[in-house]
N, C-alpha and C positions, 0 to 999 in steps of 0.2 A: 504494500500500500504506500503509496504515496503522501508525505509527511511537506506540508507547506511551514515555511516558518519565512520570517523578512530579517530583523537583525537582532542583537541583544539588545534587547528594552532595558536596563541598567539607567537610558538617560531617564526611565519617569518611574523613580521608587519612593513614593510618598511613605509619610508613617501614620495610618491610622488604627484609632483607637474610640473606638463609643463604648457608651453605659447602655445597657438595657436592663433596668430596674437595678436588682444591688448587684448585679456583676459586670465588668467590667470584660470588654474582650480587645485584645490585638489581634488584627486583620492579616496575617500575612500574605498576602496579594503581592509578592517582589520578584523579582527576577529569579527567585530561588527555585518559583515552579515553575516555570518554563525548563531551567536547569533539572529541574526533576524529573519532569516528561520525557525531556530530550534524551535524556542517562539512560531509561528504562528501552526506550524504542531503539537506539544507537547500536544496544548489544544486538538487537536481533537484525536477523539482514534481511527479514520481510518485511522493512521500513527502511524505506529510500527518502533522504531529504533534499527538498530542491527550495533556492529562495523565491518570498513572491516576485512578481511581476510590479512594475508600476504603473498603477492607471489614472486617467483625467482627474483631475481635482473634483470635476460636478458631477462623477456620479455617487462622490458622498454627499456634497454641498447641497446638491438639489433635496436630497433627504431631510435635511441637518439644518432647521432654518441658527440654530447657534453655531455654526460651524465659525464663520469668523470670528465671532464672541472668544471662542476656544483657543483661535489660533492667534489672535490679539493682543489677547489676555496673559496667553503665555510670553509674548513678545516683549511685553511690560514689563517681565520681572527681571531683576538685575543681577541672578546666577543661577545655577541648574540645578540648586538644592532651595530656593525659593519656594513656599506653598503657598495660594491662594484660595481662601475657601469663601464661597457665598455666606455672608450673613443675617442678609435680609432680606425677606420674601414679599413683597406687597400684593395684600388681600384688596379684596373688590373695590372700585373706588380708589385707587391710590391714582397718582396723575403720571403716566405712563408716557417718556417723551423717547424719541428714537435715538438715544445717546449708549448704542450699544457698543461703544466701543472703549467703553467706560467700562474697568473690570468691577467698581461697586454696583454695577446693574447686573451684576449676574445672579440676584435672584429672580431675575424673570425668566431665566433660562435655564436653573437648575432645580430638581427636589427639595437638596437635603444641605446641609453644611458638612457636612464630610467627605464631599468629593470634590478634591482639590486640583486645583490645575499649574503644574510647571512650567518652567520654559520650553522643554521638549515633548510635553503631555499632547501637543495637535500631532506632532512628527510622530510618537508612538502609535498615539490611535489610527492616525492615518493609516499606519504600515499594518495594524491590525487589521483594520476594512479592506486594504488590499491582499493582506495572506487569505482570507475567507474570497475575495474575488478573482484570485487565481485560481483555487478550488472550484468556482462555479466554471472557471471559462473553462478549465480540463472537460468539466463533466457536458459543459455548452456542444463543444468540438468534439466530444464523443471521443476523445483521448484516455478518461477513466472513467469505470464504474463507482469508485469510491474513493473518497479523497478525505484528509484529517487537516482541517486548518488546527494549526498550535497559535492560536490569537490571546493576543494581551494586549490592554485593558480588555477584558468581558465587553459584552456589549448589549445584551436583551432587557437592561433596566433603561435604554435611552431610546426615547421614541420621536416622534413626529413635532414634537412639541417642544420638550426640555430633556437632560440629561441627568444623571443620578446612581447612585448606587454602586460609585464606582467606574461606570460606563459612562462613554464619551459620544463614541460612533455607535449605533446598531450592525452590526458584525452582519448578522444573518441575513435583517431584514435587507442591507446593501446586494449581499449576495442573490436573494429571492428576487429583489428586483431587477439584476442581471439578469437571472434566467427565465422572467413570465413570458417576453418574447415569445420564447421555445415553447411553452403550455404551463401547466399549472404547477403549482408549489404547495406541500406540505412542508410546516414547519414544525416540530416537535420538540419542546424545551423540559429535560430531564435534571434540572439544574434542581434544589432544594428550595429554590427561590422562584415564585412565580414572575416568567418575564410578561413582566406587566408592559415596557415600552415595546417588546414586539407584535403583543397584540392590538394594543391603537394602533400602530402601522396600519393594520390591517384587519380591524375591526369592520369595515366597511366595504373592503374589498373581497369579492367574491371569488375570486380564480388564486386566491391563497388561502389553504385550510391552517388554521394556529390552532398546537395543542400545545397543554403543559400540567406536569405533573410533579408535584410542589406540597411544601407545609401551608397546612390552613391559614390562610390571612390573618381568621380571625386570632390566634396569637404570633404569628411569624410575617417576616420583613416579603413586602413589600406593604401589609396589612389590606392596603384600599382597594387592590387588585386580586383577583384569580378566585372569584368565589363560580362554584358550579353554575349559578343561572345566568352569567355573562355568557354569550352566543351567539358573538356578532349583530351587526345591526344595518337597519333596511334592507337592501337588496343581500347582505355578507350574513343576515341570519341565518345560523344552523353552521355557518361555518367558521366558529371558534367552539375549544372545547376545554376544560379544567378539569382535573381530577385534583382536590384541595386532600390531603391525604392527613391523618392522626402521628403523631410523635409516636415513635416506637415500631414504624412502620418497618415490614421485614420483605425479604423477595415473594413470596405466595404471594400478597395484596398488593405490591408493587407490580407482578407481571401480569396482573389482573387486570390493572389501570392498562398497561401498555399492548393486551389485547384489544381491550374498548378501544382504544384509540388508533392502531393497526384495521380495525376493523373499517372505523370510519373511514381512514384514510383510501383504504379498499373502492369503497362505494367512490368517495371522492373523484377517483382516476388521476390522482396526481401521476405527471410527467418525473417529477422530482421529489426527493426528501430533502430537507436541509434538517439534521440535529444538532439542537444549544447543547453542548455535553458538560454538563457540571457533573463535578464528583464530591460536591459537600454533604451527597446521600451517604456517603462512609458512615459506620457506627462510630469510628474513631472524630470525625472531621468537629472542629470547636466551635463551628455555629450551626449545624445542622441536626436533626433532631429524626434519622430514619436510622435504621440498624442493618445497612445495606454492609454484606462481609466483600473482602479483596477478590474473593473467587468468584465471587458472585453476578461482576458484570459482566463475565463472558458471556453467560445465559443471556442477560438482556440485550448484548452486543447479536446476538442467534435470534433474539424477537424480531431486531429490528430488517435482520439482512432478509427475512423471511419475503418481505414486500417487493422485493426483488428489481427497486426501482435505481435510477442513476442518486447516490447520497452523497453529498457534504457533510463532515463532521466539522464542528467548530468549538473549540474548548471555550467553556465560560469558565464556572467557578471550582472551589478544593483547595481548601484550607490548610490540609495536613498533609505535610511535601513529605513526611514522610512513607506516607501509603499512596501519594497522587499515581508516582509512574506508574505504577504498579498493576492501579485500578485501568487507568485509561489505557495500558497494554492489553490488558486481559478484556473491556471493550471490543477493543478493535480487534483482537484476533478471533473474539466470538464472531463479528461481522464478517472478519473473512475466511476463517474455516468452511 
């Protein structure tokens, strides 16, 4: 299988850290799991690494109305270890003037105050959106059946609107929009996190199916997003789908969810799969809340090759570098056994 990567991200290693009620978590989201991914697929020589490609600036831009926000913002700061985080968000009625190039306006454009942006934070994520868009164009040209973008910053919490959660660019949703030309797009997010920004992408749009399969909102991050009666809307109803799943979740209930959603995708007729692949469903992983064991994604890597479509993989999240390779080897080799 063919292994996409662009270059070492090292230039955009922020340090965060949030509270959620009395404990406290460090995020390690660093170049160490890229380095971790890389390590575990390296050994085996049924993983071939090639770098992405470069592509136009507007096919993320046009996605991304914060895109220069991003790259601006980073511009402004005065070394490469500089962090910038949004600190205030204006709710209804605040006097909204188009001074975006202003990095204190960036709460119009982001979630949260924890996703900060460096001087090299647009050059990373860019190189992100383009390792996932070298993966769609293999599978476009009928070059691969299956391809693994290794993408950093994540990108399924950043949508049509604003950005958040860590994510910059929408990884996926860039890619899906490469390939609807070709026919239709299933998108499947396994991530412990519902991608809540890949679904407004395409909440409305009919010829892309979004599923995801994630901790209940109602206690787990993204909260506002991924409850089972979201199902797209006007002409796109019926095609979005949630499975909102309980803490403690184990493989039986988990591959339960990913026949429902195999199944739909069936009817669907999608042309393509694109997969968010988080691996913070680990038992081990420090912010995720399912008891998914290291052996255990092979099987679901074997659910998903089952549909026997052209797939993109795209790594999102995975907390614990020490079990990450590990997990996302044994993925993909369920996929391609």
């Amino acid at each position: 299988m063919k292994v996409i990567e662009k270059y070492n991200d090292s230039l955009h290693n922020p340090y965060w850290k949030f509270q959620l009620g009395p404990e406290a978590y460090e995020v390690k989201d660093t170049p160490l799991r890229v380095e971790a991914i890389k390590k575990a697929l390296r050994a085996d020589q049924r993983f071939q690494f090639i770098t992405a490609d470069p592509f136009p600036e507007r096919l993320i831009s046009r996605l991304h109305p914060y895109h220069d926000y991003i790259r601006k913002t980073g511009l402004s700061l005065q070394n490469d270890k500089e962090e910038f985080y949004p600190d205030l968000f204006p709710g209804e009625g605040a006097h909204l003037r188009k001074k975006v190039d202003n990095p204190l306006w960036g709460g119009i454009w982001c979630t949260d105050a924890v996703t900060p942006i460096m001087r090299k934070t647009y050059e990373v994520a860019r190189a992100s959106a383009e390792t996932a868009l070298t993966g769609a164009a293999l599978l476009r040209e009928g070059r691969e059946k299956a391809v693994y973008a290794l993408c950093r910053p994540s990108g399924h919490h950043a949508g049509p609107r604003v950005f958040g959660g860590y994510c910059y660019f929408n990884n996926v949703a860039t890619a899906a929009e490469y390939l609807l030309p070709e026919g239709r797009v299933a998108i499947v997010d396994i991530d412990y996190h519902h991608g809540n920004g890949t679904q407004e992408f395409f909440d409305e749009i009919k010829s892309v199916f979004t599923a995801s399969i994630h901790g209940d909102p109602d206690n787990e991050y993204p909260y506002f997003w991924g409850y089972a009666e979201e199902i797209g809307k006007g002409q796109a109803e019926g095609t979005n789908h949630n499975e909102p799943l309980p803490k403690g979740t184990q493989l039986a209930q988990y591959s339960e969810a990913v026949d429902r959603i195999l199944d739909m995708i069936r009817g669907f007729d999608a042309a393509y799969l694109i997969i968010s692949a988080g691996f913070d469903t680990h038992e081990a992983d420090p912010i995720g809340g399912f008891k998914l064991r290291t052996e255990e994604y092979t099987a679901i890597g074997k659910q998903f090759r089952s549909l026997g479509i052209p797939t993109l993989i795209c790594q999102e999240g995975g907390y614990n570098i020490d079990v990450l390779g590990a997990c996302v080897k044994n993925f993909l080799l369920g996929f391609m056994d």
